[in-house]
HTML snippet that shows the backbone in 3Dmol.js (N, CA, C, O; Angstrom):
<script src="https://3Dmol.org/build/3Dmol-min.js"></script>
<div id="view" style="width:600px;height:400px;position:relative"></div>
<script>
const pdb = `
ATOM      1  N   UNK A   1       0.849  -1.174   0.000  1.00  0.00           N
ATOM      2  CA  UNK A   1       0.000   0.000   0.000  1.00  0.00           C
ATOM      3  C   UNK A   1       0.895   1.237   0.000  1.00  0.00           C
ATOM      4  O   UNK A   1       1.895   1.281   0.716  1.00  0.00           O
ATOM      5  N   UNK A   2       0.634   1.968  -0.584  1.00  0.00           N
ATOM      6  CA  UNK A   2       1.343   3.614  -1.358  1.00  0.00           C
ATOM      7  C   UNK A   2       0.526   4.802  -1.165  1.00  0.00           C
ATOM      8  O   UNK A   2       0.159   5.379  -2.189  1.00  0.00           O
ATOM      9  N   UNK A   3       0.227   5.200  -0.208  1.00  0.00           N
ATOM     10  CA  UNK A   3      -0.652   6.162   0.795  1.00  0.00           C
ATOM     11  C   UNK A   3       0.180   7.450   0.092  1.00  0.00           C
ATOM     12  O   UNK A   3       1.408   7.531   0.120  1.00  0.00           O
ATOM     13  N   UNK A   4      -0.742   8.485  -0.570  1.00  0.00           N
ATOM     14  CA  UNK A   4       0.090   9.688  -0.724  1.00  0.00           C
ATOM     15  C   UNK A   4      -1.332  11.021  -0.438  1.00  0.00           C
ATOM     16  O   UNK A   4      -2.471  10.940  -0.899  1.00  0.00           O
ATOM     17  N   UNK A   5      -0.960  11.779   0.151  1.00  0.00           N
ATOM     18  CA  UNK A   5      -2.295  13.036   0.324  1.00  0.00           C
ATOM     19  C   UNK A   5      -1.565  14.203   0.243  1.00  0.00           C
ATOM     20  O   UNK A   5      -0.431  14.405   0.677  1.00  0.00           O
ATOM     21  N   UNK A   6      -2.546  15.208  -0.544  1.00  0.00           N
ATOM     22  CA  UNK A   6      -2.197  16.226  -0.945  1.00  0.00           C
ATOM     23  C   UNK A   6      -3.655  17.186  -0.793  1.00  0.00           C
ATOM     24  O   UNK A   6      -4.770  16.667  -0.848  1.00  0.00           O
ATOM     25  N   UNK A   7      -3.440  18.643  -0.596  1.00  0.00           N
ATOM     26  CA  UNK A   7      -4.457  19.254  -0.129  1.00  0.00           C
ATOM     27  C   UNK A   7      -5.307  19.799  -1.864  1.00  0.00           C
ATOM     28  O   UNK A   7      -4.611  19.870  -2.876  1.00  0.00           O
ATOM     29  N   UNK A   8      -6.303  20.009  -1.885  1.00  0.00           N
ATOM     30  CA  UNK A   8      -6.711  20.303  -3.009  1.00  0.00           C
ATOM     31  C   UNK A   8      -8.500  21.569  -2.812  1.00  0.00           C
ATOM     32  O   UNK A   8      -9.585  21.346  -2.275  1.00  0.00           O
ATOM     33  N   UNK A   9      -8.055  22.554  -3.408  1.00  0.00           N
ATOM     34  CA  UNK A   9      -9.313  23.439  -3.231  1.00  0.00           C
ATOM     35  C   UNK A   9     -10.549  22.812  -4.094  1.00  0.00           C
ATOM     36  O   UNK A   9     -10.398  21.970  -4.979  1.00  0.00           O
ATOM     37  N   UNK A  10     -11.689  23.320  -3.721  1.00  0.00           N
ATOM     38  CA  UNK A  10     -13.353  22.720  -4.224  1.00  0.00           C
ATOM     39  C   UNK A  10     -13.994  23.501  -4.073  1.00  0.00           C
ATOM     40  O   UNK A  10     -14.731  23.664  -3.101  1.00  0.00           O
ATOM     41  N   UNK A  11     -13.810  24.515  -5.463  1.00  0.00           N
ATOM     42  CA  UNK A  11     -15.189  25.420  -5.727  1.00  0.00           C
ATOM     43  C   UNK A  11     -15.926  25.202  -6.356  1.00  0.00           C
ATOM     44  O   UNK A  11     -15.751  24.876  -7.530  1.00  0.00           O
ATOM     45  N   UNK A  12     -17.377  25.343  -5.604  1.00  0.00           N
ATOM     46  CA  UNK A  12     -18.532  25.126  -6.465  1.00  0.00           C
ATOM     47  C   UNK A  12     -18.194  26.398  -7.345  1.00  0.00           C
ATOM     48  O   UNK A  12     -17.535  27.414  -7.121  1.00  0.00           O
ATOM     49  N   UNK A  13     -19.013  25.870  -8.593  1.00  0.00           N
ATOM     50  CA  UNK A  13     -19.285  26.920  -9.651  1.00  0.00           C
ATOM     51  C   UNK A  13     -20.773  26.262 -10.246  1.00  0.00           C
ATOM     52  O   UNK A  13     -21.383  25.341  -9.703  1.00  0.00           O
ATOM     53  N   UNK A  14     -21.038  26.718 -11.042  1.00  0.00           N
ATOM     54  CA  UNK A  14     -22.884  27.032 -11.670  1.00  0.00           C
ATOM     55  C   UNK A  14     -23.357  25.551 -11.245  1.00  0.00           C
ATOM     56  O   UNK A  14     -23.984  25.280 -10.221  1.00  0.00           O
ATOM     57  N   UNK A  15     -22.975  24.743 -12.133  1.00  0.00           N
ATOM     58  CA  UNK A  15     -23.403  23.301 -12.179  1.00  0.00           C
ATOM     59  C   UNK A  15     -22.520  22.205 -11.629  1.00  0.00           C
ATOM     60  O   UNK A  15     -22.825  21.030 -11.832  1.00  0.00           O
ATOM     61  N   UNK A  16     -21.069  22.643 -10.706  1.00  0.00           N
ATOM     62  CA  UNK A  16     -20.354  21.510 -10.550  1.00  0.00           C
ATOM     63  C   UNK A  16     -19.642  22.278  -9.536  1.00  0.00           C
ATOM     64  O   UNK A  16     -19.852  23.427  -9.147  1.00  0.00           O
ATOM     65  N   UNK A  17     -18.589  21.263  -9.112  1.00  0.00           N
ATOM     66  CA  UNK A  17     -17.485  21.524  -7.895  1.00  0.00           C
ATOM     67  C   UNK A  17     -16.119  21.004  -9.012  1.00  0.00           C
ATOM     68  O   UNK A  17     -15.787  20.012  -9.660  1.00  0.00           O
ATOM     69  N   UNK A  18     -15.653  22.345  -8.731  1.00  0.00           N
ATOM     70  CA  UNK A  18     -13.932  22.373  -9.306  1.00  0.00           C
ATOM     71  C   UNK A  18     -13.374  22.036  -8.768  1.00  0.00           C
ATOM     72  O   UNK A  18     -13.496  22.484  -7.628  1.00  0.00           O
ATOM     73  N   UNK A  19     -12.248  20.980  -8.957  1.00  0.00           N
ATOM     74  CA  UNK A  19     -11.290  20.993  -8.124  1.00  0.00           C
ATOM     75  C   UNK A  19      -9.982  21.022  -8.559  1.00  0.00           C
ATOM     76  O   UNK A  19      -9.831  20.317  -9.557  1.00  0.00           O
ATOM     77  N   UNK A  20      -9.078  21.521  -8.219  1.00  0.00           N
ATOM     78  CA  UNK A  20      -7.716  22.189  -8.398  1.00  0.00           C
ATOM     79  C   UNK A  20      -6.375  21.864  -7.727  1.00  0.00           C
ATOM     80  O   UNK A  20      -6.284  23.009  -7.284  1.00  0.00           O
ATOM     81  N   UNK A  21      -5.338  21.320  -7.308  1.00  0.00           N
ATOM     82  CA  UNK A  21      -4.329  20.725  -6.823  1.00  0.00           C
ATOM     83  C   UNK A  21      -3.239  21.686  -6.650  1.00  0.00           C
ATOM     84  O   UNK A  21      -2.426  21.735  -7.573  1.00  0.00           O
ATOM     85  N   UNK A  22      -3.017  22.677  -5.363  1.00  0.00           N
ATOM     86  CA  UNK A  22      -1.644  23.597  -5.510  1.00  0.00           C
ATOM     87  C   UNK A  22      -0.484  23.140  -6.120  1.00  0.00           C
ATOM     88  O   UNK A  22       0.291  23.776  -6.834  1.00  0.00           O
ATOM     89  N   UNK A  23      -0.443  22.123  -5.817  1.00  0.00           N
ATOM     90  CA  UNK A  23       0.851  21.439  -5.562  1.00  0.00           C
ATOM     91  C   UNK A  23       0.945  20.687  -7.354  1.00  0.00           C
ATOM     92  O   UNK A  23       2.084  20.755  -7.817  1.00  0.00           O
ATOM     93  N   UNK A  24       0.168  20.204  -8.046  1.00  0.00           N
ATOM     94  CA  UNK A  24      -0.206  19.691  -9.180  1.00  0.00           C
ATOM     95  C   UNK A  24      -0.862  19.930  -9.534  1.00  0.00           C
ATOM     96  O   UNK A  24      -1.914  19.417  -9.154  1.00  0.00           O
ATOM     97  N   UNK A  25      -0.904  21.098 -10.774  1.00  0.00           N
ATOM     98  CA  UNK A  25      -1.281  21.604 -11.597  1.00  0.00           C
ATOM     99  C   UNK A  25      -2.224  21.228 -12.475  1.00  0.00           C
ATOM    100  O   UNK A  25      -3.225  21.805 -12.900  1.00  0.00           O
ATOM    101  N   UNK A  26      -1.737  20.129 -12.690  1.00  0.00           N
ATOM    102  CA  UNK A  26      -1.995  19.075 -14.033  1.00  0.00           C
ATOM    103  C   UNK A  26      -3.291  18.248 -13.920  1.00  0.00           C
ATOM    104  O   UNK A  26      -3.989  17.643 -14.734  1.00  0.00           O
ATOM    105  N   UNK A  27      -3.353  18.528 -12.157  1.00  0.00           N
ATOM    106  CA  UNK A  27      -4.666  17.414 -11.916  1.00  0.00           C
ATOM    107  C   UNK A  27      -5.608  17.857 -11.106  1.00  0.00           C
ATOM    108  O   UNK A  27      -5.707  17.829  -9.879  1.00  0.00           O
ATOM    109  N   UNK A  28      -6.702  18.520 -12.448  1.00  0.00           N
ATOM    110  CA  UNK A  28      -7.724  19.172 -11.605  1.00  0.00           C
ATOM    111  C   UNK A  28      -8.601  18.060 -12.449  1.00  0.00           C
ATOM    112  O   UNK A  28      -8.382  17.145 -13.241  1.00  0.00           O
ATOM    113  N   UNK A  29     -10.081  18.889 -11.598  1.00  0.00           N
ATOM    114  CA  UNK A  29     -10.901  17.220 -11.788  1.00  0.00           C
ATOM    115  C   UNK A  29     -11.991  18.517 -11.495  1.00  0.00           C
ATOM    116  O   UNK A  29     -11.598  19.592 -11.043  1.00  0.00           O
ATOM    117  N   UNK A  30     -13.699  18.180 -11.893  1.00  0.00           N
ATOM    118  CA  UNK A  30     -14.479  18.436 -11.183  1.00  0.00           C
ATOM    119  C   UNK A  30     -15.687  17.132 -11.114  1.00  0.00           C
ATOM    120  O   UNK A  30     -15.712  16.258 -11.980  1.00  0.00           O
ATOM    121  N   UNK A  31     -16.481  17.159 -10.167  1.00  0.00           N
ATOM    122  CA  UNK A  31     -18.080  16.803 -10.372  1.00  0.00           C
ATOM    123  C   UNK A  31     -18.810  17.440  -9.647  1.00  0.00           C
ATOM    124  O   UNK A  31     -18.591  18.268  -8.762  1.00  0.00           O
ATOM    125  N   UNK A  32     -20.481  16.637 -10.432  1.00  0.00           N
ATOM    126  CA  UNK A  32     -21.448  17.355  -9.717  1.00  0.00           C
ATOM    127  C   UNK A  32     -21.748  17.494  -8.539  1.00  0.00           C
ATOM    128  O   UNK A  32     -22.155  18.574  -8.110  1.00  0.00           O
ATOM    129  N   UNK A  33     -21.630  16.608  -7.916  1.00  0.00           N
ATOM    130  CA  UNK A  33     -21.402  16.974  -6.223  1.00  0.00           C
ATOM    131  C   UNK A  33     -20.189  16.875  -5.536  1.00  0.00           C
ATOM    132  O   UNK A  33     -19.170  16.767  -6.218  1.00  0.00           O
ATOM    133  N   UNK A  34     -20.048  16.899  -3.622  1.00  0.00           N
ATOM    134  CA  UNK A  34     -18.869  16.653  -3.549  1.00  0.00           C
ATOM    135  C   UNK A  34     -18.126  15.761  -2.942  1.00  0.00           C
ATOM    136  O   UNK A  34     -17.058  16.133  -2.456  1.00  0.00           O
ATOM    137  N   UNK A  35     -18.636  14.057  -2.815  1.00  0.00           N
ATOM    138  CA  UNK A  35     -18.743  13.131  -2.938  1.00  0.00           C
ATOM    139  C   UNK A  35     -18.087  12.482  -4.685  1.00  0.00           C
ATOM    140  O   UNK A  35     -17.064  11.852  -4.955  1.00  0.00           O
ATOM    141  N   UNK A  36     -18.904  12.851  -5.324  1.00  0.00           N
ATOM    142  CA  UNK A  36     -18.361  12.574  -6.926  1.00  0.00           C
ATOM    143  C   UNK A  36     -17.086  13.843  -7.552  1.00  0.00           C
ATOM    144  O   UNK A  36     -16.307  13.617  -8.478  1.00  0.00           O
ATOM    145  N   UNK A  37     -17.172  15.244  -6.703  1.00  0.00           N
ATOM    146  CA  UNK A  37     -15.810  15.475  -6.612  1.00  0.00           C
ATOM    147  C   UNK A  37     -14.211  14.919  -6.185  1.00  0.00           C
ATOM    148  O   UNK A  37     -13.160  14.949  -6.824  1.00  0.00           O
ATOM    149  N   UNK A  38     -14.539  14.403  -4.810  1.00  0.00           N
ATOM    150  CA  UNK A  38     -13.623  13.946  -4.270  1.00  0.00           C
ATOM    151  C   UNK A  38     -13.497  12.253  -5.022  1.00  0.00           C
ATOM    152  O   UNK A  38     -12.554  11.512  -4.747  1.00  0.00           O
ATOM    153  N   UNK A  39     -14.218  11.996  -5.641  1.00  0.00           N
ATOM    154  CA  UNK A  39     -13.874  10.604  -6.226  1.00  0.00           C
ATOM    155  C   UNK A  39     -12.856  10.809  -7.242  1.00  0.00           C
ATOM    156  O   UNK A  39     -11.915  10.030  -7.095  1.00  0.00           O
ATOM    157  N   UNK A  40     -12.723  11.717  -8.364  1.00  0.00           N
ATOM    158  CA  UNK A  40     -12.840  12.028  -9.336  1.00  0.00           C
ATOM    159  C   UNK A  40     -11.574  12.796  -8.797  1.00  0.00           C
ATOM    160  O   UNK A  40     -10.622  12.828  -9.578  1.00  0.00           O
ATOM    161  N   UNK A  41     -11.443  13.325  -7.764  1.00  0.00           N
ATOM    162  CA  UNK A  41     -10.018  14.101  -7.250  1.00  0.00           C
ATOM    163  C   UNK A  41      -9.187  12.922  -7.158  1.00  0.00           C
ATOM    164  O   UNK A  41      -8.412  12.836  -8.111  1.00  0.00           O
ATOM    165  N   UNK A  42      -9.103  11.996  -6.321  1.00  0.00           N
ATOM    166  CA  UNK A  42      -8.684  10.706  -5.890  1.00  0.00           C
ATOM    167  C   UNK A  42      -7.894  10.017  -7.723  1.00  0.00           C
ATOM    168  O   UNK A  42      -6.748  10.217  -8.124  1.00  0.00           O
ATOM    169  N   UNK A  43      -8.563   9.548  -8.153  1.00  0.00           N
ATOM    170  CA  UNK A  43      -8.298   9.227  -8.961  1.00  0.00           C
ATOM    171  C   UNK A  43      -7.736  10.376 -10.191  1.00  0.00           C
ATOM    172  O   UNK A  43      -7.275   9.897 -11.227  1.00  0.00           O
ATOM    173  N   UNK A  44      -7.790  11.757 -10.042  1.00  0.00           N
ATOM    174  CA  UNK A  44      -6.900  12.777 -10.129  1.00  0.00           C
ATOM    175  C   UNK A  44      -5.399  12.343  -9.928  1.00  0.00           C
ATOM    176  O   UNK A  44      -4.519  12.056 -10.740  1.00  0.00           O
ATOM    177  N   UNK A  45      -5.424  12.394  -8.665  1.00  0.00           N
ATOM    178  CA  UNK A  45      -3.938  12.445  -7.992  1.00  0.00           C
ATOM    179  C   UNK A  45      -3.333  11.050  -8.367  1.00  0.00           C
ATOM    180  O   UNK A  45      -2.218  10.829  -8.838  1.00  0.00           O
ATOM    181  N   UNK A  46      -4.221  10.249  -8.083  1.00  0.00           N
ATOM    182  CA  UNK A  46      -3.554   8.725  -8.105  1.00  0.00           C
ATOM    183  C   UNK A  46      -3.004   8.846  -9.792  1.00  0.00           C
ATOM    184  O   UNK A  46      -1.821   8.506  -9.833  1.00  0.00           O
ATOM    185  N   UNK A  47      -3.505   9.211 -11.089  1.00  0.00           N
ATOM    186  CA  UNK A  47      -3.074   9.488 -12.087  1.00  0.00           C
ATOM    187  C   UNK A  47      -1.624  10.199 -12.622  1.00  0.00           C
ATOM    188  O   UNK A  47      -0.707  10.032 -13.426  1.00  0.00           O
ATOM    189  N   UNK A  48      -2.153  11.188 -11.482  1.00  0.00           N
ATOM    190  CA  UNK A  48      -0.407  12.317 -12.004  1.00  0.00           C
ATOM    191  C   UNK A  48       0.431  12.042 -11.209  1.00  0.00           C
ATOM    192  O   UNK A  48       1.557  12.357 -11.593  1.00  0.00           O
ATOM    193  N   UNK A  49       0.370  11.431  -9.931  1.00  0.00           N
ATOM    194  CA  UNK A  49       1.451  10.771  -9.188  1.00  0.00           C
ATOM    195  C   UNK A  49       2.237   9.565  -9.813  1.00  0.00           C
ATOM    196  O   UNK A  49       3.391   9.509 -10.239  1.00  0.00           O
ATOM    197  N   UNK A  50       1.397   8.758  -9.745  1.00  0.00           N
ATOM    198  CA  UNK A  50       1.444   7.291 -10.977  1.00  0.00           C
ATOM    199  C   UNK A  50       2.903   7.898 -12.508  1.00  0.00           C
ATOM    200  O   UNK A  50       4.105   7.800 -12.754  1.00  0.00           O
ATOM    201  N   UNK A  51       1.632   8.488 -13.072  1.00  0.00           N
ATOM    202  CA  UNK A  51       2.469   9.413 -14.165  1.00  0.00           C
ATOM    203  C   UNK A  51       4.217   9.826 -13.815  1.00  0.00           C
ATOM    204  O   UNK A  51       5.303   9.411 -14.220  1.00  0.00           O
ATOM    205  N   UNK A  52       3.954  10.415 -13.264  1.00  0.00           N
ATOM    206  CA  UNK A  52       5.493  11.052 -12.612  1.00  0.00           C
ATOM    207  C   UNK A  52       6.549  10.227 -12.033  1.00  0.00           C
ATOM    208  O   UNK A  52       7.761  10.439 -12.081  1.00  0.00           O
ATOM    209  N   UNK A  53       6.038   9.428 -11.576  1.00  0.00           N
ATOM    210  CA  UNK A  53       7.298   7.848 -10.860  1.00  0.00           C
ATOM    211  C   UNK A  53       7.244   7.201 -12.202  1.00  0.00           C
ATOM    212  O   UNK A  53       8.387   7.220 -12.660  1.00  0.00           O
ATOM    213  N   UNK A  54       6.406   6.633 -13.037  1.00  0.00           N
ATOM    214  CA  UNK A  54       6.500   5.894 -14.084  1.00  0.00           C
ATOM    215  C   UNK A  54       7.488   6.532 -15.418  1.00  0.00           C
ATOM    216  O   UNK A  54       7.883   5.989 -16.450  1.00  0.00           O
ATOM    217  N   UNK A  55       7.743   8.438 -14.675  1.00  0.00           N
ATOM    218  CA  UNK A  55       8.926   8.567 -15.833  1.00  0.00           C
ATOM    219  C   UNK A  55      10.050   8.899 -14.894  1.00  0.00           C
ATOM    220  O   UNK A  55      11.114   9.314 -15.355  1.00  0.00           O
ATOM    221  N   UNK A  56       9.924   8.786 -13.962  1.00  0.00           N
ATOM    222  CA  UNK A  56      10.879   8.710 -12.620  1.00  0.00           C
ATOM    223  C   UNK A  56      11.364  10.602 -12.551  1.00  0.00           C
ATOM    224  O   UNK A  56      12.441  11.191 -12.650  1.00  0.00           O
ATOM    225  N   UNK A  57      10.455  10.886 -12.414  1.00  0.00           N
ATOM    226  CA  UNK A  57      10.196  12.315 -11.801  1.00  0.00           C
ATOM    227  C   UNK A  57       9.554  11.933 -10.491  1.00  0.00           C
ATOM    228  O   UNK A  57       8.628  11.161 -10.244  1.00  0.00           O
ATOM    229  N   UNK A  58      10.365  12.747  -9.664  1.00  0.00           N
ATOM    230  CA  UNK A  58       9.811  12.844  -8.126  1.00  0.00           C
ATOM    231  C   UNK A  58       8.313  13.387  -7.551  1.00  0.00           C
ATOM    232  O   UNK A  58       7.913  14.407  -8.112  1.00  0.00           O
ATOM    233  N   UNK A  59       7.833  13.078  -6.972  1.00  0.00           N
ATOM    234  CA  UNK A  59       6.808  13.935  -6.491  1.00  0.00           C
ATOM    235  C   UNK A  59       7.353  14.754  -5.728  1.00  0.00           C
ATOM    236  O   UNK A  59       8.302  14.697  -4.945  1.00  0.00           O
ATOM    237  N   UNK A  60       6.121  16.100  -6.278  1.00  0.00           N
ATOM    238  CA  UNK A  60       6.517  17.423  -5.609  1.00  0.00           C
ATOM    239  C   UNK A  60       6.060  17.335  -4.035  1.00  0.00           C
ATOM    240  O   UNK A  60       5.131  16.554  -3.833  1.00  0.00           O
ATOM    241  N   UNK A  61       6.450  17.849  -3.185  1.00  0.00           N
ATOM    242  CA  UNK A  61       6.114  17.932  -1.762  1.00  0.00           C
ATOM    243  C   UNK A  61       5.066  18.421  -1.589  1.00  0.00           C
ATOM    244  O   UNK A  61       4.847  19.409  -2.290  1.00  0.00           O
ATOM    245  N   UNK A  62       4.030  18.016  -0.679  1.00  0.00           N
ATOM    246  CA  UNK A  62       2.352  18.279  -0.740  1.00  0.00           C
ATOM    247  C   UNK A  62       2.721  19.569   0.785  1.00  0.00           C
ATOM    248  O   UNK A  62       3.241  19.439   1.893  1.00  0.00           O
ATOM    249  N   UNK A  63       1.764  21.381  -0.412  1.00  0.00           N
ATOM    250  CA  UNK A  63       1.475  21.550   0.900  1.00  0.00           C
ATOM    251  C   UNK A  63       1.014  21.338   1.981  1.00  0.00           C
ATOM    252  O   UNK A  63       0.390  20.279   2.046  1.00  0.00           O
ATOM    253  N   UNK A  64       1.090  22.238   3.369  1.00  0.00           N
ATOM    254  CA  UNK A  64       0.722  22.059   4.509  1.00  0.00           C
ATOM    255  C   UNK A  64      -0.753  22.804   4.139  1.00  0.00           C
ATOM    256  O   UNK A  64      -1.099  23.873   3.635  1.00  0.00           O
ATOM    257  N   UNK A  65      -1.532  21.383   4.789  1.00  0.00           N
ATOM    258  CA  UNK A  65      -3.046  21.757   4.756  1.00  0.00           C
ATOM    259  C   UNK A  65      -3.681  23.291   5.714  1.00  0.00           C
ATOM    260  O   UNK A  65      -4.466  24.183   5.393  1.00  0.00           O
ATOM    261  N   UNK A  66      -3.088  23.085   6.658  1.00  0.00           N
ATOM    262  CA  UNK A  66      -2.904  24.570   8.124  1.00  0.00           C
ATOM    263  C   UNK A  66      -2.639  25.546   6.925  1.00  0.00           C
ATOM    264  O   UNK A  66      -3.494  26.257   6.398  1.00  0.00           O
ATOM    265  N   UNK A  67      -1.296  25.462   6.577  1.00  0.00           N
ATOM    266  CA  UNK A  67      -1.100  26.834   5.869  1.00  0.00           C
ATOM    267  C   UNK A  67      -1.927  27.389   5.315  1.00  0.00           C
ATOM    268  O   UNK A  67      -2.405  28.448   5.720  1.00  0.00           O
ATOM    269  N   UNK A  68      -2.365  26.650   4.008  1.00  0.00           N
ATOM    270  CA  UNK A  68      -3.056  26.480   3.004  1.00  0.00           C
ATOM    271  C   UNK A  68      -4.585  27.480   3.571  1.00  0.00           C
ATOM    272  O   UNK A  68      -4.962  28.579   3.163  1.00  0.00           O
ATOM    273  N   UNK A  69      -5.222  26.540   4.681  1.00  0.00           N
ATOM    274  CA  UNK A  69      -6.539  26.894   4.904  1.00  0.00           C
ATOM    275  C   UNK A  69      -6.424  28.336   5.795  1.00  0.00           C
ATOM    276  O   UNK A  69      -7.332  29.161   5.897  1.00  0.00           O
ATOM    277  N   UNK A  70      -5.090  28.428   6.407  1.00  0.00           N
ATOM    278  CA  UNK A  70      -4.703  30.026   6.904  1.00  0.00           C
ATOM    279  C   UNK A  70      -4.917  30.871   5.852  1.00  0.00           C
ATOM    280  O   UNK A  70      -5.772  31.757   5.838  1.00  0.00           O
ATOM    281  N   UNK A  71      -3.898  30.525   4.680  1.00  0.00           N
ATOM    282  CA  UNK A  71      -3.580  31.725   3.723  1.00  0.00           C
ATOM    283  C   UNK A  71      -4.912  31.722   2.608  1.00  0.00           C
ATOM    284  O   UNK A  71      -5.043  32.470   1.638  1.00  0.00           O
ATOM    285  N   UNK A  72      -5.792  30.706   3.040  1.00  0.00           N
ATOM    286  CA  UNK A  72      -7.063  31.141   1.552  1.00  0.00           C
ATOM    287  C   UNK A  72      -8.508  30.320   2.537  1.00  0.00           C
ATOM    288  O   UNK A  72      -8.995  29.229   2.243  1.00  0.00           O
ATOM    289  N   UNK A  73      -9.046  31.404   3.969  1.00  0.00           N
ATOM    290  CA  UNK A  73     -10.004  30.930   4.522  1.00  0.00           C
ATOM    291  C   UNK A  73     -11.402  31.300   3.735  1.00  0.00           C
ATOM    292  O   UNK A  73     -12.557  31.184   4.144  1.00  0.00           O
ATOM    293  N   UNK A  74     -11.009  31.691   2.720  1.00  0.00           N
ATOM    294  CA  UNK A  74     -12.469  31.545   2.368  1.00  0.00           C
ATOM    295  C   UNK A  74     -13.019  30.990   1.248  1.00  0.00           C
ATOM    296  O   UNK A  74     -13.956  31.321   0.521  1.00  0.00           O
ATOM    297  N   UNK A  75     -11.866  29.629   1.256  1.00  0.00           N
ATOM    298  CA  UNK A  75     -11.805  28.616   0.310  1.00  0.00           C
ATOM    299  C   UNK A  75     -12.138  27.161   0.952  1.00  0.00           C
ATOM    300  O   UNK A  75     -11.967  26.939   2.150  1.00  0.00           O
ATOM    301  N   UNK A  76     -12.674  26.109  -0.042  1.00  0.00           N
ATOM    302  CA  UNK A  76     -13.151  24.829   0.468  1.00  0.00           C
ATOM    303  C   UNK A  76     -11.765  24.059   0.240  1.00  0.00           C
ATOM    304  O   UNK A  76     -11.669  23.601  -0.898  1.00  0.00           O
ATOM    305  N   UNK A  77     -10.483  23.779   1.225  1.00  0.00           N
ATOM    306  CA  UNK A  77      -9.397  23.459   1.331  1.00  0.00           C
ATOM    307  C   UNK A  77      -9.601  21.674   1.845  1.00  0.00           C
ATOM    308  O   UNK A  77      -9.915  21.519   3.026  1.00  0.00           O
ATOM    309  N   UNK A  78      -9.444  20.532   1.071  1.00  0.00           N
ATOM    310  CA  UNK A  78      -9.714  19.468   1.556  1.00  0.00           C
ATOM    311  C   UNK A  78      -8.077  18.590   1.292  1.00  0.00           C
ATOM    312  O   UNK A  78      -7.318  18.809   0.348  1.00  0.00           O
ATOM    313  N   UNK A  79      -7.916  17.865   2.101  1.00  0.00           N
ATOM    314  CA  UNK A  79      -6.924  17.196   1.882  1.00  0.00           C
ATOM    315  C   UNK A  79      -7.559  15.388   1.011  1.00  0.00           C
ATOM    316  O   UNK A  79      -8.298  14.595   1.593  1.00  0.00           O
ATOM    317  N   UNK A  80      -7.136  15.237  -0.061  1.00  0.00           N
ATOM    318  CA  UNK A  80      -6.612  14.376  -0.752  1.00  0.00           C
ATOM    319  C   UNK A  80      -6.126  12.867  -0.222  1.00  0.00           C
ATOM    320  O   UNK A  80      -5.006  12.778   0.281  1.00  0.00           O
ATOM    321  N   UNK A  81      -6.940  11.726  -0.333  1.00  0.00           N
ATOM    322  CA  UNK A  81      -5.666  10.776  -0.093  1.00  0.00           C
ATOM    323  C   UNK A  81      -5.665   9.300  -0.810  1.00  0.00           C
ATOM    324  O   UNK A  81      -6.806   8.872  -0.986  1.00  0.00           O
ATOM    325  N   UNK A  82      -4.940   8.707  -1.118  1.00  0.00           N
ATOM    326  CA  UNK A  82      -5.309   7.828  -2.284  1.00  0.00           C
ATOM    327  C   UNK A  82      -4.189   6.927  -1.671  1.00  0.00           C
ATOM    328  O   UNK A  82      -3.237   7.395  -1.046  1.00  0.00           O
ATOM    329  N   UNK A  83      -4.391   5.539  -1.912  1.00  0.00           N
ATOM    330  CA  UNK A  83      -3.411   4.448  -2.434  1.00  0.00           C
ATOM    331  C   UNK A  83      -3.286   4.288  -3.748  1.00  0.00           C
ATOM    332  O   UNK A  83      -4.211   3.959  -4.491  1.00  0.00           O
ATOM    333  N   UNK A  84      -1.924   4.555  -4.155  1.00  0.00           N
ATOM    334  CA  UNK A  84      -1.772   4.282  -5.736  1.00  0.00           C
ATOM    335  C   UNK A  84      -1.532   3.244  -5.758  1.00  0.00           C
ATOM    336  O   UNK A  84      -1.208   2.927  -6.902  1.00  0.00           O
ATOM    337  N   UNK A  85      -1.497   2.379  -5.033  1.00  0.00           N
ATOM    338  CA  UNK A  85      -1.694   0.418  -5.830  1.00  0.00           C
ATOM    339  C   UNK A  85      -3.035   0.257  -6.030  1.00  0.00           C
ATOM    340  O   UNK A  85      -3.246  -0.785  -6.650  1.00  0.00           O
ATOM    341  N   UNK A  86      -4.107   0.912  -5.737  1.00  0.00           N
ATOM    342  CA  UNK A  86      -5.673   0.887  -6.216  1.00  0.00           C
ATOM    343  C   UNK A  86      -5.533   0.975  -8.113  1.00  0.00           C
ATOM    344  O   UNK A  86      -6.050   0.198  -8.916  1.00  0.00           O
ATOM    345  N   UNK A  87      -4.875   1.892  -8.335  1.00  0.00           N
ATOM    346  CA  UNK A  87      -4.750   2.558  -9.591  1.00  0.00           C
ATOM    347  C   UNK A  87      -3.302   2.263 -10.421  1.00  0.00           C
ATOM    348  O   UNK A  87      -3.099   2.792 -11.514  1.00  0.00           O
TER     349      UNK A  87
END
`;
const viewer = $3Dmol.createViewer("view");
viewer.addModel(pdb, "pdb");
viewer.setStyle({}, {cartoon: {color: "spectrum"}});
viewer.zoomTo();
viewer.render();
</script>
């Protein structure tokens, strides 16, 4: 088991919940709720993490969730967490 979490913002917008990765760029995700957001995040991360060891690029260091929800409180700040042997 390969436990990796990373914090990731979730704004609703008109018809869905965005979600966005500080730390990884590359892997935003949304759905309609935020249940099927966070699924859809999960398998986000588990993707571009996966990705990045498979060309043997390091993963970037996951911000600090504290910070994060200090420096942007009036944001939906959730932490991320996946086993990439699922994926």
């Amino acid at each position: 088991m390969e436990m990796v979490s990373y914090p990731a913002f979730f704004t609703p917008k008109e018809d869905e919940i965005q979600v966005d990765f500080p730390d990884l760029p590359e892997a935003f995700t949304q759905g309609k709720t935020m249940a099927e957001a966070m699924d859809f995040a999960k398998l986000g991360l588990a993707i571009t993490i996966n990705d990045k060891l498979g060309h043997f690029e390091p993963a970037p260091p996951a911000s600090d969730l504290t910070t994060l929800r200090a420096k942007y409180p009036d944001r939906n700040v959730q932490l991320v967490t996946v086993d990439l042997d699922q994926y």
